[in-house]
C-alpha positions in Angstrom: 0.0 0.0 0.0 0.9 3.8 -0.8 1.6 6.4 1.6 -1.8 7.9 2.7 -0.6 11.3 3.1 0.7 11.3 -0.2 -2.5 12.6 -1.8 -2.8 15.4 0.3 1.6 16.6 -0.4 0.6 16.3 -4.0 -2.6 18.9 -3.7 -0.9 21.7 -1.1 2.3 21.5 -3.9 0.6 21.6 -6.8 -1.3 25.0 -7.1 -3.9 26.1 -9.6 -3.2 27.9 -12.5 -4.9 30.8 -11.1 -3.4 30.8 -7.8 0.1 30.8 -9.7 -1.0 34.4 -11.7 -2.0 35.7 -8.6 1.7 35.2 -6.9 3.1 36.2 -9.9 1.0 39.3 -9.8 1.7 39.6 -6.0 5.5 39.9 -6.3 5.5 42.0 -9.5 3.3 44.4 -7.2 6.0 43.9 -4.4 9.1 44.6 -6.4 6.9 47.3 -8.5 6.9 48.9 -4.6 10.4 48.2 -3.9 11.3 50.4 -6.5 8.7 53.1 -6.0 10.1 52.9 -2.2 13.9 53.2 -3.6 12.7 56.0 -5.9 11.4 57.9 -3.0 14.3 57.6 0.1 16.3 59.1 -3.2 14.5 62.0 -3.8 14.0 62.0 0.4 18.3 62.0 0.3 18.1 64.9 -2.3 16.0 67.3 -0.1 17.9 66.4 3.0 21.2 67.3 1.2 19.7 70.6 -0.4 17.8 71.4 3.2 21.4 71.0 4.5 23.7 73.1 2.1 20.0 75.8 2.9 21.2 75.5 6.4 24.6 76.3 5.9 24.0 79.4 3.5 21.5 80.2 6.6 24.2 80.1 9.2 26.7 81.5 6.9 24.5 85.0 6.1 22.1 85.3 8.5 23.3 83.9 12.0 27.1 84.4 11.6 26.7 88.2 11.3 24.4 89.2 14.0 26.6 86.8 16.4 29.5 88.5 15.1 27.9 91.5 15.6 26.7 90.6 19.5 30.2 90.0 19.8 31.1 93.2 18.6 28.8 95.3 20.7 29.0 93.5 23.8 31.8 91.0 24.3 34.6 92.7 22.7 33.9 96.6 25.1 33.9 94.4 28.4 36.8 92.5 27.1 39.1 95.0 25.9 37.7 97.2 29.2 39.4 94.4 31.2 42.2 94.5 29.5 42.9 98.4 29.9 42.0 97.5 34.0 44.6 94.7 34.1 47.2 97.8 32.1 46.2 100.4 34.5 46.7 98.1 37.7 50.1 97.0 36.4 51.3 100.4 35.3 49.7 102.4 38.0 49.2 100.5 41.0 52.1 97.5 40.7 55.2 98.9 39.4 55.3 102.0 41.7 54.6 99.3 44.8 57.3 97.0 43.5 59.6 100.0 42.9 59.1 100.7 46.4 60.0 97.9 47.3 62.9 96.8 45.4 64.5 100.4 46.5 63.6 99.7 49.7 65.0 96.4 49.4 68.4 97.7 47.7 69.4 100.2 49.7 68.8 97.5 52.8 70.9 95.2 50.5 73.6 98.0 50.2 73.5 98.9 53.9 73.8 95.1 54.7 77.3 94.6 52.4 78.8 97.6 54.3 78.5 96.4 57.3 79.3 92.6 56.3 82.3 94.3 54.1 83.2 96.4 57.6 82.7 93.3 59.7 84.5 90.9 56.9 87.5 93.5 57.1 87.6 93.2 60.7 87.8 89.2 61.0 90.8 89.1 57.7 92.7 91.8 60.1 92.3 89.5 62.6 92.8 86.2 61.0 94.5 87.1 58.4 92.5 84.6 55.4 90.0 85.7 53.2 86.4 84.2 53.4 84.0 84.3 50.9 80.0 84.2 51.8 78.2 81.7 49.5 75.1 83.3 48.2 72.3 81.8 49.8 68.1 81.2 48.5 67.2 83.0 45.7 68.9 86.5 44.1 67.8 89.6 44.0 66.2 89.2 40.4 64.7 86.2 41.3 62.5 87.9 43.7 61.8 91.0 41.4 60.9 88.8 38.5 58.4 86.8 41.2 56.9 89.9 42.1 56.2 91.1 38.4 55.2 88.0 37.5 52.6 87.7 40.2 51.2 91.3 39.7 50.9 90.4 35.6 49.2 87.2 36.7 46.5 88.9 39.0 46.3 91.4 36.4 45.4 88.6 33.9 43.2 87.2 35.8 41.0 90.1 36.7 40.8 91.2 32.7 39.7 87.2 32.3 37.2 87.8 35.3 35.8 90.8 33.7 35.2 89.5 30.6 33.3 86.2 32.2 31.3 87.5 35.0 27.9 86.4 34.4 26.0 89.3 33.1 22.8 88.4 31.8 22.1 91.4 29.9 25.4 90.3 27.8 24.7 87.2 26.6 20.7 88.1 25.7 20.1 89.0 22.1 17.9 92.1 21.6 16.2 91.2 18.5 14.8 87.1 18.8 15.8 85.3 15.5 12.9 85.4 13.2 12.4 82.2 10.3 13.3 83.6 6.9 10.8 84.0 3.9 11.0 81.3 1.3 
């Protein structure tokens, strides 16, 4: 005897005539929309490329100049303001203090070697060999180039302070940015 199932692998292979047009209309609908769907995301990749290279032209003459122009009006003032404060402490406030002090500091260096020399000449009477002092921490340039360097670095710093200091009125636009007109 045959297989009994054997009947029924024949009928769900074997497919009408009509069945088989309608597949064949089926996938020639389906790759008809594969290509309508290709068709599109192309045209969808040429407005996404021209709404980008809009955008830049955009930035490029509308944006760019009124930042540059916020800049202009109300970054660059408070900068360059700090600045000239930072050149005014240094030159006005700094340099006279440090000349002070360096003067001050010479002519206590000065008094310091005569007595040393006068005190020096006394033991070489008395001993009859000359000593030498070694020079001990930092020289006397040293410490004026500290003190300068400090004073330009607070000066620096305050000019930076200046020109970041959260002022709300700085960083507000007074026009808001409007869409353009097609």
């Amino acid at each position: 005897m045959g297989n009994p199932y054997s009947n029924r692998q024949e009928s769900i292979v074997s497919i009408s005539r009509k069945r088989k047009k309608e597949l064949r209309r089926l996938q020639a609908d389906a790759n008809q929309l594969w290509e309508n769907q290709q068709v599109l995301v192309g045209h969808a990749a040429d407005v996404a490329r021209e709404a980008g290279r809009q955008l830049g032209h955009f930035g490029r003459e509308q944006v760019g100049p009124v930042v540059q122009d916020t800049y202009n009006r109300r970054v660059q003032p408070v900068v360059d303001r700090g600045v000239r404060f930072g050149h005014h402490v240094v030159d006005d406030k700094v340099v006279p203090i440090v000349g002070g002090v360096v003067g001050t500091a010479l002519t206590a260096w000065d008094v310091a070697n005569a007595k040393r020399e006068g005190v020096v000449k006394k033991v070489n009477k008395k001993v009859k060999k000359a000593t030498k002092p070694e020079p001990q921490g930092p020289g006397l340039g040293s410490v004026i180039a500290i003190i300068l360097g400090a004073a330009a670095a607070v000066g620096v710093l305050y000019a930076a302070w200046q020109a970041l200091r959260a002022d709300d009125e700085l960083w507000v636009a007074d026009d808001p940015l409007s869409a353009p007109d097609a």
